[in-house]
Every structure is written in structure tokens, then in C-alpha cells.
FIDREN-466905 format. One record per residue (C-alpha): residue number from 1; x, y, z. Coordinates in nm, 2 decimals. Example, Ala and Ser with C-alpha at 12.3 -4.5 7.8 and 13.67 -1.06 7.14 Angstrom:
// FIDREN-466905
+-----+--------+--------+--------+
:  nr :     px :     py :     pz :
+-----+--------+--------+--------+
:   1 :   1.23 :  -0.45 :   0.78 :
:   2 :   1.37 :  -0.11 :   0.71 :
+-----+--------+--------+--------+
END
This chain:
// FIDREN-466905
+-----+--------+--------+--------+
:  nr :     px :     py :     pz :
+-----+--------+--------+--------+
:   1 :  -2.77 :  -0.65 :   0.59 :
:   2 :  -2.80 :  -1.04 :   0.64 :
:   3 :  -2.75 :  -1.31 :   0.47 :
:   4 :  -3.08 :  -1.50 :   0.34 :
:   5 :  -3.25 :  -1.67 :   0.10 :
:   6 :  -3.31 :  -1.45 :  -0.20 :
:   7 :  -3.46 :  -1.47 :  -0.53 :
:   8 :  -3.36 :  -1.43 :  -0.85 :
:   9 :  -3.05 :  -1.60 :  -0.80 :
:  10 :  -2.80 :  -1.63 :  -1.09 :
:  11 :  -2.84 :  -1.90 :  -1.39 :
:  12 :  -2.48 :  -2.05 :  -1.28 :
:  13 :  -2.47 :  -2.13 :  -0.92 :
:  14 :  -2.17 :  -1.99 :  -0.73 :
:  15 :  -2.06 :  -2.15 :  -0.36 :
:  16 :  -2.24 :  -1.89 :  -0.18 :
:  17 :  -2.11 :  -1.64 :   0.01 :
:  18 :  -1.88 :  -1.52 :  -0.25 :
:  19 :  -1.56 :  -1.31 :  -0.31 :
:  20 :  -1.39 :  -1.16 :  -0.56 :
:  21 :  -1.04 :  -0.96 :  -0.55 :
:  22 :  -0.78 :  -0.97 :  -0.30 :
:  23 :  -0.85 :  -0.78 :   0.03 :
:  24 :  -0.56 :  -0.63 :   0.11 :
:  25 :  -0.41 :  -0.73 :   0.46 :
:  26 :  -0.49 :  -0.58 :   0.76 :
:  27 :  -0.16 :  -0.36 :   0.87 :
:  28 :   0.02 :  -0.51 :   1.21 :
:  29 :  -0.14 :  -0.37 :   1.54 :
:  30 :  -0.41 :  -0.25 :   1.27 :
:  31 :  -0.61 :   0.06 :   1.39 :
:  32 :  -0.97 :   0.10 :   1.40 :
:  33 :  -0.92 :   0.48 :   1.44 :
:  34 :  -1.22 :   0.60 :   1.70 :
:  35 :  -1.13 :   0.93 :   1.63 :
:  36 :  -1.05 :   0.98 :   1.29 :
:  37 :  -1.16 :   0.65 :   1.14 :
:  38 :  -1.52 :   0.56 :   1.02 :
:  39 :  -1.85 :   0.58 :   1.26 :
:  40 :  -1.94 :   0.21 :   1.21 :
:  41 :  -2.04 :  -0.05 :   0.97 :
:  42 :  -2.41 :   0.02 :   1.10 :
:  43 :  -2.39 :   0.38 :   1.00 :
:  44 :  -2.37 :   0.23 :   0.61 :
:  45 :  -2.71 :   0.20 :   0.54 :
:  46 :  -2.78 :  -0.10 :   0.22 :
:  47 :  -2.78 :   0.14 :  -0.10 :
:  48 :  -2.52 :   0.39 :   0.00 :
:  49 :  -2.22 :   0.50 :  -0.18 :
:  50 :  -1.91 :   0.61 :   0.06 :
:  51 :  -1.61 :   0.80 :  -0.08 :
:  52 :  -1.31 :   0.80 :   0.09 :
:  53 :  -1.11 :   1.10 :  -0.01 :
:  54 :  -0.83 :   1.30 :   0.20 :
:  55 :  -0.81 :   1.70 :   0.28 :
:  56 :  -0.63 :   1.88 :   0.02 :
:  57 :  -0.25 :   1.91 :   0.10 :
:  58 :  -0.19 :   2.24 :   0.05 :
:  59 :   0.08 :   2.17 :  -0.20 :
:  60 :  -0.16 :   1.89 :  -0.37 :
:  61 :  -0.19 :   2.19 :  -0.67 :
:  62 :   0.17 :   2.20 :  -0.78 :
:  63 :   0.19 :   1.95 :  -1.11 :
:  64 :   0.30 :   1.66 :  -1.02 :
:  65 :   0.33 :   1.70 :  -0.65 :
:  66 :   0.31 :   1.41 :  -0.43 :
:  67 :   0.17 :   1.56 :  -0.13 :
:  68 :  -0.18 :   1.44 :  -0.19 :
:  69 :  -0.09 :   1.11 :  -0.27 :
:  70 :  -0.23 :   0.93 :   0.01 :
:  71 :  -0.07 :   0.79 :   0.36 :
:  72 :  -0.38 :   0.84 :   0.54 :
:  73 :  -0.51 :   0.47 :   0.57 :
:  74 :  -0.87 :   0.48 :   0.34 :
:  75 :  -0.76 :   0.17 :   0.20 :
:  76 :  -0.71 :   0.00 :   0.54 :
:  77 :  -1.03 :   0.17 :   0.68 :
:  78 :  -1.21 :  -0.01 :   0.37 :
:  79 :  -1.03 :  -0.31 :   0.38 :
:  80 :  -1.12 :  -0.34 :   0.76 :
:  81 :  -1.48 :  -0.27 :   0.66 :
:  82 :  -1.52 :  -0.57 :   0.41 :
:  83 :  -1.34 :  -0.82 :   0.62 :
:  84 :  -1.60 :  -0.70 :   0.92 :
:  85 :  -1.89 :  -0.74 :   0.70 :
:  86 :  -1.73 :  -1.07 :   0.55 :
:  87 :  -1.66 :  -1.19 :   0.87 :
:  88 :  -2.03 :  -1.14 :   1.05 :
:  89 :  -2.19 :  -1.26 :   0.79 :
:  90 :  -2.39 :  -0.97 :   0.68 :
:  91 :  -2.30 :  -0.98 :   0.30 :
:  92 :  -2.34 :  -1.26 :   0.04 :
:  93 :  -2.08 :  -1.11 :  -0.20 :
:  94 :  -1.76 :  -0.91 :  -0.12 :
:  95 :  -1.60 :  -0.75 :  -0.42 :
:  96 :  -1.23 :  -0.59 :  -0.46 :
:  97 :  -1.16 :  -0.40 :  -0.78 :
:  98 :  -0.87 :  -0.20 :  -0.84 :
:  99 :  -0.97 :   0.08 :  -0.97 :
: 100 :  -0.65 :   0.23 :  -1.11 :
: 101 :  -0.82 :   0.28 :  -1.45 :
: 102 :  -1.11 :   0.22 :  -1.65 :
: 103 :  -0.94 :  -0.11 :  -1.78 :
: 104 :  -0.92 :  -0.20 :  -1.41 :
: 105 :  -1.25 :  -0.15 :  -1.30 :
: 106 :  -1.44 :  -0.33 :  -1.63 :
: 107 :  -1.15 :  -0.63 :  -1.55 :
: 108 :  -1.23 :  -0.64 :  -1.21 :
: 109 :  -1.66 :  -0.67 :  -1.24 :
: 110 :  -1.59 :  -0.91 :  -1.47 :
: 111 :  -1.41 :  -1.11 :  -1.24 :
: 112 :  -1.68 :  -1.02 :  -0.97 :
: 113 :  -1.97 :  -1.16 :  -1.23 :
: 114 :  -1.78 :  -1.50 :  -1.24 :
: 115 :  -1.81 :  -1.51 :  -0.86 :
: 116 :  -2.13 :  -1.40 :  -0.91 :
: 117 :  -2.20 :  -1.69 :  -1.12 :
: 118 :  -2.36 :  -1.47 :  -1.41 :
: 119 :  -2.45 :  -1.68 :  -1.72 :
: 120 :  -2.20 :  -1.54 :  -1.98 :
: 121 :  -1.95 :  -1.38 :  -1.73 :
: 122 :  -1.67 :  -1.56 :  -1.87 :
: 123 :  -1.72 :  -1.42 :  -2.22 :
: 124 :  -1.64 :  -1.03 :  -2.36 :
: 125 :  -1.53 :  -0.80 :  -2.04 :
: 126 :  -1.76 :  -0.50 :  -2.12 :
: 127 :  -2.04 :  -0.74 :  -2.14 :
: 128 :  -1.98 :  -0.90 :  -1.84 :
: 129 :  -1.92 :  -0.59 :  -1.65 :
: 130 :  -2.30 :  -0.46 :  -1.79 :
: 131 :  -2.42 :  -0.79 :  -1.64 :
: 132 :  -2.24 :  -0.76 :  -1.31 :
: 133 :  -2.42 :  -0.38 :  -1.24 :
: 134 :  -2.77 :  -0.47 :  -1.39 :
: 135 :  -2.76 :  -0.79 :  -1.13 :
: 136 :  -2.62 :  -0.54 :  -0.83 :
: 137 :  -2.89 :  -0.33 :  -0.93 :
: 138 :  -3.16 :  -0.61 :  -0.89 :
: 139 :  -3.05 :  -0.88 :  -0.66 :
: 140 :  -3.19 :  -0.88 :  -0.34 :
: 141 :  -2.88 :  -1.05 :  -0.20 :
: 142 :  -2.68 :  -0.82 :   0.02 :
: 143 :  -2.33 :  -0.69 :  -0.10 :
: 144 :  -2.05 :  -0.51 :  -0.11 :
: 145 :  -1.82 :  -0.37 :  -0.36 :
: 146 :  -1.47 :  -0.13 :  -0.31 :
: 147 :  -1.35 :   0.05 :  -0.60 :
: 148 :  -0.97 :   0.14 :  -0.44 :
: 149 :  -0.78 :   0.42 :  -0.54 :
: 150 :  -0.99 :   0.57 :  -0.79 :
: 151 :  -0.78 :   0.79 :  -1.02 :
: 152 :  -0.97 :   0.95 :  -1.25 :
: 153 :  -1.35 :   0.99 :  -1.21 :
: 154 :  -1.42 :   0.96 :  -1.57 :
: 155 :  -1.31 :   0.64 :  -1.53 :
: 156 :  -1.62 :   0.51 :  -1.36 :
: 157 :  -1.87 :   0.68 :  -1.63 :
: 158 :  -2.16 :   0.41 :  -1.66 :
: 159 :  -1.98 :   0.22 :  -1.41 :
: 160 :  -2.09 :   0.35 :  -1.06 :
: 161 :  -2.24 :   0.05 :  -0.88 :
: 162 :  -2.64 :   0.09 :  -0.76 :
: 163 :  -2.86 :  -0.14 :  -0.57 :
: 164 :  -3.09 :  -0.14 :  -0.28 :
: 165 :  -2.94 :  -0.45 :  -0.12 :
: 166 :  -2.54 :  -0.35 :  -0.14 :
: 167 :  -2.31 :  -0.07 :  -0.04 :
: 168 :  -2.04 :   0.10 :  -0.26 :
: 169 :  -1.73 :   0.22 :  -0.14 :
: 170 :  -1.50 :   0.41 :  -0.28 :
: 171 :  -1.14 :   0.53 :  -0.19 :
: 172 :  -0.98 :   0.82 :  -0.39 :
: 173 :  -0.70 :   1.05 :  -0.34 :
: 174 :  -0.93 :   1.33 :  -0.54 :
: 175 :  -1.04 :   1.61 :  -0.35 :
: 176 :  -1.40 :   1.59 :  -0.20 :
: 177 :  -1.51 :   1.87 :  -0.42 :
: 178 :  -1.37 :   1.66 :  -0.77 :
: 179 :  -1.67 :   1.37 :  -0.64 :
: 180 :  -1.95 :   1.34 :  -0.86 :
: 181 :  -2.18 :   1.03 :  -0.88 :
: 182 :  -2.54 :   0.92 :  -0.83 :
: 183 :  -2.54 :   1.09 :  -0.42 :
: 184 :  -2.25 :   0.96 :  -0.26 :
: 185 :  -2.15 :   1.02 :   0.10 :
: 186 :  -1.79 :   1.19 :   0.10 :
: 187 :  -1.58 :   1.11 :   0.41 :
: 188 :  -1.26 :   1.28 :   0.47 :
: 189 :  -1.01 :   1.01 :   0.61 :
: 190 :  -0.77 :   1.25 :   0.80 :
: 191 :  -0.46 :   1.14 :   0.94 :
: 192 :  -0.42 :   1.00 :   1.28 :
: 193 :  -0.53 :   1.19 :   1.63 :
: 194 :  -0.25 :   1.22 :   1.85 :
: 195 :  -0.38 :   1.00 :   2.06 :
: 196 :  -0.41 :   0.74 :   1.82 :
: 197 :  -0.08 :   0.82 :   1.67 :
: 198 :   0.05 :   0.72 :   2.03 :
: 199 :  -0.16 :   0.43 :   2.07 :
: 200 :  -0.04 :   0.29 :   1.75 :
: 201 :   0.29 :   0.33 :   1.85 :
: 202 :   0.30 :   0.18 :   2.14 :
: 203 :   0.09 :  -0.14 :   2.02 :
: 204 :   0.36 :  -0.18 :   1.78 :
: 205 :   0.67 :  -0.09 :   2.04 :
: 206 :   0.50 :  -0.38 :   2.27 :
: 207 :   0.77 :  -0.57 :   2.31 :
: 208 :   1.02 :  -0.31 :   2.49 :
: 209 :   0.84 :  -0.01 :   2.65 :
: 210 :   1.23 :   0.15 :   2.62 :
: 211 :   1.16 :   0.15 :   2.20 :
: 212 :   0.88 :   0.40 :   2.27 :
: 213 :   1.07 :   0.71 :   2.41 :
: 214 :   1.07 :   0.98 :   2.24 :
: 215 :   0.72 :   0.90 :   2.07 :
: 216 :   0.58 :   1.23 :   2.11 :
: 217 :   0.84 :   1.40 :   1.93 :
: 218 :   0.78 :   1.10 :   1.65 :
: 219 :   0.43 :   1.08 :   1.60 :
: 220 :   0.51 :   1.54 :   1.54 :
: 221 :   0.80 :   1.48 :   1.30 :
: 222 :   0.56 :   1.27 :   1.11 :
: 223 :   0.30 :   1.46 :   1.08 :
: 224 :   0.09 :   1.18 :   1.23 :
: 225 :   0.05 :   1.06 :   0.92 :
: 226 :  -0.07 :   0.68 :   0.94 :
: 227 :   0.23 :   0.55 :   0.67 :
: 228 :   0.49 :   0.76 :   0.82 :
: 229 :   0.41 :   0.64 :   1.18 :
: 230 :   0.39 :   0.24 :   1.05 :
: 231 :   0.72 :   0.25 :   0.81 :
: 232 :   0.89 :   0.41 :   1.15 :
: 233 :   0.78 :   0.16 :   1.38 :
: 234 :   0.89 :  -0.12 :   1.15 :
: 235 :   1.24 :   0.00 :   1.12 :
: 236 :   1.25 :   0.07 :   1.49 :
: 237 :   1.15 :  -0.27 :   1.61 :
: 238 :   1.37 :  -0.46 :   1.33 :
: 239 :   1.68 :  -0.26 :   1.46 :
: 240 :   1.55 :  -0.25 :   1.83 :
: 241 :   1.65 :   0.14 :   1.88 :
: 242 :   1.37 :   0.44 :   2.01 :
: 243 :   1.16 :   0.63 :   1.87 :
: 244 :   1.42 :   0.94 :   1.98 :
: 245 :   1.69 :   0.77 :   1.77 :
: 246 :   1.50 :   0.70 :   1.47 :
: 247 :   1.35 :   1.06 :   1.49 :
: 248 :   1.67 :   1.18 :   1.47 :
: 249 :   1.81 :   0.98 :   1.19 :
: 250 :   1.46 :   1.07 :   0.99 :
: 251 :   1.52 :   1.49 :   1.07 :
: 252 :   1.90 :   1.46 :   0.91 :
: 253 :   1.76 :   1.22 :   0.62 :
: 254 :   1.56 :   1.47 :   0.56 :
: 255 :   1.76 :   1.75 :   0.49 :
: 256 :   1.96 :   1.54 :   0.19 :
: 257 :   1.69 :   1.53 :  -0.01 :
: 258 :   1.69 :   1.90 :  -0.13 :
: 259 :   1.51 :   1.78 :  -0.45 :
: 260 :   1.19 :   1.64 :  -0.29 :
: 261 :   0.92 :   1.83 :  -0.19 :
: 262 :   0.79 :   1.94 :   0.14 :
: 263 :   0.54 :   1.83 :   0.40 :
: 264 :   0.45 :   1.42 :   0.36 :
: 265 :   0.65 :   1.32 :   0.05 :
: 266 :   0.99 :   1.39 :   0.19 :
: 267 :   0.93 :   1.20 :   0.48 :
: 268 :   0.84 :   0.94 :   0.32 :
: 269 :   1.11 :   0.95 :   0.11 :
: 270 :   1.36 :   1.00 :   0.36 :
: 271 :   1.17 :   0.75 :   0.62 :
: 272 :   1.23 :   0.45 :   0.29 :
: 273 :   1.60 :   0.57 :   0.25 :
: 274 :   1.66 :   0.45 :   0.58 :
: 275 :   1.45 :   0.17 :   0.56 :
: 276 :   1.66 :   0.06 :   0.27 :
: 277 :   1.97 :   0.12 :   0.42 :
: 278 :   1.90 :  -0.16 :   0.71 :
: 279 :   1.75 :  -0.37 :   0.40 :
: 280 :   2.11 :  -0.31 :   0.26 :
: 281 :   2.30 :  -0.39 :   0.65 :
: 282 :   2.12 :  -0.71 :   0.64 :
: 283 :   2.09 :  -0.80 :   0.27 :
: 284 :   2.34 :  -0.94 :   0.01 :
: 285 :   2.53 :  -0.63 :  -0.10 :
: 286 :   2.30 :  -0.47 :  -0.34 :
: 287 :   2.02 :  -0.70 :  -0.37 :
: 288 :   1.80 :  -0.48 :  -0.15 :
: 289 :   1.77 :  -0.17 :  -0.39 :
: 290 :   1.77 :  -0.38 :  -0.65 :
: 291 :   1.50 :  -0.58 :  -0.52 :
: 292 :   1.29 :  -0.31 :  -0.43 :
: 293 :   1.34 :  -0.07 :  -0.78 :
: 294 :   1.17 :  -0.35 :  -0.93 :
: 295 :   0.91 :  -0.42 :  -0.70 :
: 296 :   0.82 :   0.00 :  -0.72 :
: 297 :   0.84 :  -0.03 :  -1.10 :
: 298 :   0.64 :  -0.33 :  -1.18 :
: 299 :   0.31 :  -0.18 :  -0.96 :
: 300 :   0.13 :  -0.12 :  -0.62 :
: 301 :  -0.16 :  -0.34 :  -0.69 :
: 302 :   0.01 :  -0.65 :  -0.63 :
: 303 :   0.27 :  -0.90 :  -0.79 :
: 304 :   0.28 :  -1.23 :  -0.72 :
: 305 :   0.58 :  -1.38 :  -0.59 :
: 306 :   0.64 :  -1.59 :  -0.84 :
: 307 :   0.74 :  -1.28 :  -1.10 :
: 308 :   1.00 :  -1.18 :  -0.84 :
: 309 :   1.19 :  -1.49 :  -0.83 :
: 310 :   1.14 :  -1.59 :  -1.16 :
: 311 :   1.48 :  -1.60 :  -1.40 :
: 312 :   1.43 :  -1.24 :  -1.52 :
: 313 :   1.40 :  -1.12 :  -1.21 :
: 314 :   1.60 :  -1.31 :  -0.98 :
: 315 :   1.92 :  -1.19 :  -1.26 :
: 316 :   1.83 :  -0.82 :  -1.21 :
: 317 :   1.79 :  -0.86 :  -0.86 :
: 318 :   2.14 :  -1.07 :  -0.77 :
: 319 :   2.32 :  -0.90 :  -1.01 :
: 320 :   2.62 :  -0.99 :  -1.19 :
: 321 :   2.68 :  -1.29 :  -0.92 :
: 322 :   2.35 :  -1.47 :  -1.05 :
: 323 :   2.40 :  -1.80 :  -1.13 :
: 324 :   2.05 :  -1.92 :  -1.25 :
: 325 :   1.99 :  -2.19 :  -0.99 :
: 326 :   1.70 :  -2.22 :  -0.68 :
: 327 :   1.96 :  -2.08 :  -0.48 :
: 328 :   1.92 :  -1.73 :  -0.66 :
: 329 :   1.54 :  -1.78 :  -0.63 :
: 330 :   1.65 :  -1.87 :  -0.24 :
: 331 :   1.83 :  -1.57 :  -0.20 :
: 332 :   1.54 :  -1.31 :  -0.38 :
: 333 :   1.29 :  -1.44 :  -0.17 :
: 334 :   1.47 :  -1.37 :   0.13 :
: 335 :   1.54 :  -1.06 :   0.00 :
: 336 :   1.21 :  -0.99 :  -0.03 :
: 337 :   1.11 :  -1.11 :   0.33 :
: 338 :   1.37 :  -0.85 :   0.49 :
: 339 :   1.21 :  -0.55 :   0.26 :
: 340 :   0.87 :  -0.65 :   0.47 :
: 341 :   1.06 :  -0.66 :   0.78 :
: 342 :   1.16 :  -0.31 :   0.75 :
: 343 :   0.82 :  -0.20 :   0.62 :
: 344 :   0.91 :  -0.09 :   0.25 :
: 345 :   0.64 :  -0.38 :   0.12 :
: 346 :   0.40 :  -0.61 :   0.26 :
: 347 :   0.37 :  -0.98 :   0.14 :
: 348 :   0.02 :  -1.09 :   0.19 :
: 349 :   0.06 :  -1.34 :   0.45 :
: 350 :  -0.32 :  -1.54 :   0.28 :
: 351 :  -0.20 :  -1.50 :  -0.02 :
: 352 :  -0.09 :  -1.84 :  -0.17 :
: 353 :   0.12 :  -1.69 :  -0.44 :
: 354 :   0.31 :  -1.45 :  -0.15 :
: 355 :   0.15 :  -1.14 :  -0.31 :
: 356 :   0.39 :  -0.86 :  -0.28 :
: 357 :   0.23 :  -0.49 :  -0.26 :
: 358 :   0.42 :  -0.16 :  -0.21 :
: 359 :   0.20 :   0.20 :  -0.12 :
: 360 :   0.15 :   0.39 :  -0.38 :
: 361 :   0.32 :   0.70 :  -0.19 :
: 362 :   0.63 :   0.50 :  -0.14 :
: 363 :   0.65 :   0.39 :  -0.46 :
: 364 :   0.59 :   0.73 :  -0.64 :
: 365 :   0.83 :   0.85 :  -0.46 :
: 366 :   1.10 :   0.59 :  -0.53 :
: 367 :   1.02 :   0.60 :  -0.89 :
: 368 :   1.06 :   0.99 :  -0.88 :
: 369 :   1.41 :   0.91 :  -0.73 :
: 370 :   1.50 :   0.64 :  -1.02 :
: 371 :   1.39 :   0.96 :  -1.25 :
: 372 :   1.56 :   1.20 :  -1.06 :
: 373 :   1.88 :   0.99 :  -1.06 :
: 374 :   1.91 :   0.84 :  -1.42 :
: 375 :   1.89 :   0.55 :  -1.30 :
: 376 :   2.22 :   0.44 :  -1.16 :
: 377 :   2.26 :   0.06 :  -1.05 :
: 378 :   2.24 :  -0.01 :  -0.72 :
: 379 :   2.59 :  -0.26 :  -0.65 :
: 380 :   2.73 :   0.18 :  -0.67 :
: 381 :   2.59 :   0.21 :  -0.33 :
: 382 :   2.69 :  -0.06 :  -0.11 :
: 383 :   3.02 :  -0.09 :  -0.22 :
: 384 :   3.15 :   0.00 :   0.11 :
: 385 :   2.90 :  -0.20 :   0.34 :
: 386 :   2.97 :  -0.14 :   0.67 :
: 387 :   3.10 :  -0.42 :   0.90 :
: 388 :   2.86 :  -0.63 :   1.11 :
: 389 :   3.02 :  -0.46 :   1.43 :
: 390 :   2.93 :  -0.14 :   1.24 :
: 391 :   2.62 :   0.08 :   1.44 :
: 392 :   2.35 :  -0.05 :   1.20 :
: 393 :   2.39 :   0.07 :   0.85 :
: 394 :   2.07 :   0.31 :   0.84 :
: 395 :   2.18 :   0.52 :   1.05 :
: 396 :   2.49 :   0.60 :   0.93 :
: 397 :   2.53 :   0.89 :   0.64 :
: 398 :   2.77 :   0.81 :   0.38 :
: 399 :   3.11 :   1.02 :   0.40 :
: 400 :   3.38 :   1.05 :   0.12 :
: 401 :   3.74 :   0.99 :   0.23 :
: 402 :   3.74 :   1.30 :   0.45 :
: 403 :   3.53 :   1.19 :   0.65 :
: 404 :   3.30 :   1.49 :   0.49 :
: 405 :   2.91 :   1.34 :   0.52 :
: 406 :   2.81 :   1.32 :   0.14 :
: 407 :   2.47 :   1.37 :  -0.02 :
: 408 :   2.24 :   1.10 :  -0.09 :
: 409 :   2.31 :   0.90 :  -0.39 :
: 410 :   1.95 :   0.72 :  -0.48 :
: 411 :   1.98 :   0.36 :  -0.58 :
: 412 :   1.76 :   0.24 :  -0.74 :
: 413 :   1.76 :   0.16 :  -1.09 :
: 414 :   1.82 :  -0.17 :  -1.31 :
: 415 :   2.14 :  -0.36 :  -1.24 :
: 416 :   2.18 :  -0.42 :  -1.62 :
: 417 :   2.11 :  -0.27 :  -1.97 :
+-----+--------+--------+--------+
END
């Protein structure tokens, strides 16, 4: 693909080379996976359609298991892909769509056909959407369109994107034998080598080769799985232990979460329970599980940062000590910044608006915690904060007045009625 002059260009000129949808960001020390990763952005030939799926977990079949819910980095690999292309030049129109849902996907060509500068984009969705695929179809300028995190395949009846001069790619946690559609290319992203698992490890433990003993043992208890590895190395270089430490703290989370299921979903749910326990060391008492409920409940496809320190939220975040002044939106935005430290979200760092996302594995599995636990507020759990001489606070276990450890109390849930 290169950009050139083309024909049949659209009635309303748009600023050429255009976009449409936020790109996610680029994870830190962001791998381009030579093992286990894509070929190369010459392998996509102009007219393809990719699918990014996973290998079936082998407890993906249970209803309403987690376990193939993702971790394995398709949306990074295509969000690497489109900022390559972007960046060299070789497409005229990058396009993002969430494709969550049927709504999603029509919502997002629509926007795509205003960057497109389609006469009539701005008027009914569906109809714009028609006019956004019957112009991929024909245009001779070269593009490329991600559809992320495909849910339902029904969902993209009449809507699979065609053309000579683009390439489609699609990620989906549906297995590879689910994927229908006009001849797409199915790629299995699988999770990292363990060489890469390593690599990524110590790119991200740069700082102090000490941090990265005990990596081996890590990158096993993880599963080298991609999310596991990153949410580890965050909370290990915020709290400047090694990777032995952490691996140890993750093994006895682990095992006090009897309720969660096997393999990938109970490590990351025991790998954000510690996570959120340093959010909780550092943090205001409470905010931190407050703050990120809220953030898992509102959505994984973005929210800008003004909804989290607006009124609403900046009450249900500080709690019963809100006071409705800019130091309350001070004090959730901070908030918000040390949840990114410790790798529970990500806050878009070109986004304007502070766009904060969550994964959609660590937010299932927080919401199935909410569930699980009725929904008890958060101040319950750092009631007894430990002092800031204390061994940092995520790697202690709770104990009743014994000195017995006691289970895990989940805390997340809404401060207030």
C-alpha cells in the first residue's frame, strides 16, 4: 500500500490521511513478538481480512467461564499494526471500531464515514455505515479498518468490510472454528514464547537487574500469558521488590480465591488483588477500590477522564469525606494515576481527555468479584491500613485478631446506596 493520488475521492473533502477511533496505546517496553506475534505488515496483502482469535482454553466451554477471555495481546498486535502502517505512510485512512456489538460497529463506520468525508455521513447511522462499506469497497485509496474484540459474529452480518485497496482486521476472543466471513485469514495469537516472556521482563525490570531474579519461575507461574507477565512487572517496579517475591505473594493469593476458576482467570484475579492492595498502601483509605469498581463497571472501551472526576463520581469515589470541591476532583485523579502505576488501568497518555481503559479480562473478573461479594463498600477493607513503616501493604494477607491469616474479602462495590 502507498499513499497516492486516487480517484473518486469523496464529495466532502476530509484533511487527508485520515483517522477515526482511538488506537489504543502501545503497552510499556511493547513487544513485537518474533515468535508468537504476526509475520509482518508485508505479509497483509491490500484486500485481506485477518482474524485474530486465541487457542481454546480448555475450560473456555464451561458457561460463563473466563478462561478464554483474552490476555494474549491481539489487540496490541493490531494496534501496533495500524500505528506501523499510519506511521510509514502506507494507508490514507486508519479506522478503530469497537466492535463490542452491532450498535458499536454501525456507530463506529459512521464515525469512520465522517473522516472519510462521505456526503451524508453525518445523518442516520445505518445509512452512513452503508455509505462507509460501498466507498471501502470502491476507493482506490489504501486503508485500514480494526474491528476489536468482536463478540458475537452475528454482529457483523452485512457489515464485514471488502475492498481491493484496504485490509480488515479483526480481533475476537471466538474460537477459530466459530469464524465465518467472506475468506478471512485466521491467526492464532498464542501467548508469549518463553523467551519472549523473559525478554519482556527484563525490558521492563531495566532499571535494577536485582528486580528480575526469579523471572523464570514468573514468567511459569503465569502461564506466560502477555497480561499476567505486564500487570506483574508493574507491581514489581512500583514496589521495587523481584520477580521471586512477587511470585510468591501471587502463589498464596492464589489459593484465597477458592471461588475463581482455574488456569488464567485466577491469576489474574489474584495478580489485581495485589495490585490493589499497593493502590490501597499508597492511596487515600478506600479510594482505590472504590475508584477502580467504578472504572470496571462503567466499561473497557474507554472513559474519559472527565466522567471520573466529575461530581458523581468523585462522591462515590472519596466517599463519605467528599466535600464537593477541585480538591476531590484533585484527589480522584491522583487516584486514578496510582491505579496505572500498578498496572490495573491505562490512561491514554495522547489522549486529550486522559482516556481511561481497563482489559476486559481484569474487568470481568472484578465485576465477577462485585457479584460474588454482594457488593460490599470498599472503606470495609482498609479500615486497618497498615503503617507507612509497614512491608508494603500487597504483600501482606489480612489476619483477624489471632493473628489467623483470613480469607479474602473483595472490595469492590459502590460506597453508597
Amino acid at each position: 500500500m502507498s499513499r497516492q493520488a486516487q480517484t473518486g475521492t469523496p464529495s466532502q473533502q476530509p484533511g487527508w490521511p485520515a483517522r477515526s477511533g482511538a488506537v489504543p496505546p502501545l503497552a510499556d517496553c511493547f513487544s513485537p513478538r518474533p515468535e508468537t506475534g504476526l509475520n509482518s505488515a508485508r505479509d497483509l496483502a491490500p484486500g485481506a481480512t485477518v482474524v485474530l482469535t486465541q487457542p481454546v482454553h480448555p475450560g473456555a466451554a464451561a458457561p460463563g467461564s473466563l478462561s478464554g477471555m483474552g490476555g494474549t495481546g491481539k489487540t496490541q498486535l493490531a494496534a501496533a499494526l495500524a500505528r506501523s502502517l499510519w506511521g510509514s505512510s502506507r494507508v490514507d485512512l486508519v479506522a478503530w471500531v469497537p466492535a463490542g456489538s452491532r450498535g458499536a460497529v454501525v456507530t463506529g463506520y459512521a464515525q469512520a464515514a465522517i473522516a472519510a468525508g462521505l456526503h451524508g455521513a453525518d445523518a442516520d447511522l445505518e445509512a452512513a455505515a452503508d455509505r462507509f462499506l460501498a466507498w471501502l469497497a470502491d476507493t482506490g485509496r489504501p486503508w485500514l479498518v480494526v474491528l476489536d474484540d468482536v463478540a458475537d459474529q452475528a454482529d457483523l452480518d452485512g457489515l464485514w468490510p471488502a475492498g481491493p485497496a484496504g485490509l480488515t482486521l479483526i480481533t475476537t476472543r471466538l474460537p477459530a472454528a466459530d469464524i465465518r466471513g467472506p475468506g478471512p485469514r485466521v491467526l492464532e495469537v498464542r501467548r508469549f514464547s518463553p523467551r519472549e516472556a523473559l525478554s519482556y521482563l527484563a525490558a521492563r525490570l531495566n532499571e535494577d537487574p536485582g528486580m528480575r531474579a526469579g523471572a523464570v519461575d514468573l514468567a511459569t507461574e503465569v502461564g506466560c500469558l502477555p497480561l499476567g507477565l505486564a500487570q506483574a512487572a508493574a507491581l514489581i517496579a512500583d514496589s521495587r521488590i523481584d520477580c521471586a517475591r512477587y511470585r510468591a505473594a501471587l502463589a498464596d493469593r492464589k489459593e484465597q480465591f477458592p471461588e475463581a476458576e482455574a488456569g488464567d482467570a485466577v491469576t489474574v484475579a489474584a495478580a489485581w488483588s495485589l495490585a490493589l492492595d499497593r493502590a490501597d498502601f499508597i492511596s487515600p483509605p478506600g479510594t482505590a477500590g472504590q475508584a477502580l469498581a467504578l472504572v470496571a463497571l462503567l466499561g473497557a472501551a474507554g472513559i474519559p477522564g472527565a466522567v471520573l472526576t466529575s461530581r458523581a463520581a468523585c462522591d462515590y469515589i472519596c466517599g463519605p469525606h467528599a466535600t464537593g470541591t477541585l480538591a476531590d476532583e484533585s484527589q480522584a485523579r491522583g487516584v486514578l494515576d496510582v491505579l496505572a502505576r500498578v498496572g490495573l488501568v491505562t490512561i491514554d497518555p495522547e489522549s486529550a481527555a486522559r482516556t481511561v481503559l481497563i482489559h476486559g479480562l481484569v474487568q470481568a473478573t472484578i465485576q465477577q468479584a462485585i457479584s460474588a461479594a454482594g457488593r460490599p463498600t470498599m472503606a470495609s477493607r482498609c479500615s486497618r491500613r497498615p503503617s507507612a513503616t509497614a512491608r508494603p501493604a500487597w504483600t501482606e494477607r489480612p489476619r483477624d485478631c489471632s493473628g489467623r491469616p483470613k480469607p479474602i474479602r473483595y472490595c469492590c462495590g459502590p460506597a453508597r446506596a
